[in-house]
Steps between C-alpha positions, in 0.01 A plus 500: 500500500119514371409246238490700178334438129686610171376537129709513172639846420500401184131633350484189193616223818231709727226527211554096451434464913211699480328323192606209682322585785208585394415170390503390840238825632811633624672824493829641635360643842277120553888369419657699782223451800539100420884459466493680826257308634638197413834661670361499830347166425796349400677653876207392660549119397858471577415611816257207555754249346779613721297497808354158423839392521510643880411195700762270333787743563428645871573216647864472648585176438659482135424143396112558550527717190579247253205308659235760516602605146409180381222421706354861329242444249609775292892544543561098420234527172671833376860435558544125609649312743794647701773333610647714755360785720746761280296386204168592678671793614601653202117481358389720764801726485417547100171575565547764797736684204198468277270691766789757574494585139178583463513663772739727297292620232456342152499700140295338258628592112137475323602391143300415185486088452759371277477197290614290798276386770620648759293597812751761642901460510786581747820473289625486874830341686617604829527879386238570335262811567202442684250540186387214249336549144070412519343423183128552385508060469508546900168648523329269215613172646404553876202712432319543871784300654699776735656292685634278207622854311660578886688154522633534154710828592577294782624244243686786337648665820664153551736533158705743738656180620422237266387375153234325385519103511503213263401093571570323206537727295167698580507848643340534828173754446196333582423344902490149368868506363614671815340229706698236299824691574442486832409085512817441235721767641456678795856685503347651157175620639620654801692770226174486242368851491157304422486270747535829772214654259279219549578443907439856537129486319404179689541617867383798367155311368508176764740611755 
């Protein structure tokens, strides 16, 4: 399946994305060419995040998992310590179904900003569709930053199996939070749609 961009059908909801738009030097056709763009983008970094995982995980003995995982500058900071080898295990294994679905195609729902401030949305759980909502606030806050636009429909992509986090009471959405989760609660951060976001955009920058 290709990646694929929609617009309202309604006219007023489309007239609002347009207006919208156009504050940013944008119009519906720049819209398109950059959400698919970023699509390949996004496909491009999992790639690089999965395979960076490759030197841990082909080697045969299972107990040097849990050791190179740890010993990994970006794995340990991202989702903390392990304990066991199936702990560094599933990581990887979350991340390969990540790749494989981008690999599948993503629809990006283009919709006028509300009056939250929301980047882009998957209402997601395990069934969802492959397709996520994008908001004009997506464009305006990472202005000239593909690959931070790419990582968060990573971020989004992730909702398919889980939900954003909280530590203390604070909802995970920003790279310093996430790395807190992962010092303060590892178990937390290896299901943290952000913390995956913000792996993924490293190795993709440093890796």
């Amino acid at each position: 399946m290709a990646n694929k961009v929609t617009f309202p059908s309604n006219a007023d909801d489309k007239d609002k994305l347009t207006r919208q738009l156009e504050e940013l030097d944008m119009s519906l056709n720049d819209t398109e060419r950059l959400l698919l763009n970023l699509a390949r983008l996004a496909k491009s970094m999992a790639k690089k995040a999965l395979d960076h995982t490759d030197y841990i995980f082909d080697i045969d003995v299972k107990r040097q998992w849990q050791i190179g995982f740890n010993n990994d500058r970006f794995l340990k900071r991202w989702f903390g310590e392990v304990k066991s080898s199936g702990k560094a295990k599933n990581v990887r294994n979350r991340l390969e179904k990540l790749y494989k679905r981008t690999e599948k195609g993503i629809t990006m729902n283009v919709k006028p900003n509300n009056d939250k401030e929301s980047n882009a949305r998957n209402y997601g759980w395990v069934f969802t569709p492959r397709g996520m909502q994008v908001f004009p606030k997506l464009f305006e806050r990472f202005e000239d930053k593909n690959d931070k636009m790419a990582a968060t429909l990573l971020h989004e992509l992730m909702h398919v199996w889980f939900q954003d986090k909280k530590i203390k009471g604070q909802k995970v959405n920003e790279g310093s939070i996430a790395l807190k989760l992962a010092l303060h609660n590892p178990g937390e951060a290896r299901r943290s749609p952000d913390n995956y976001e913000h792996y993924c955009l490293i190795v993709w920058r440093d890796g």
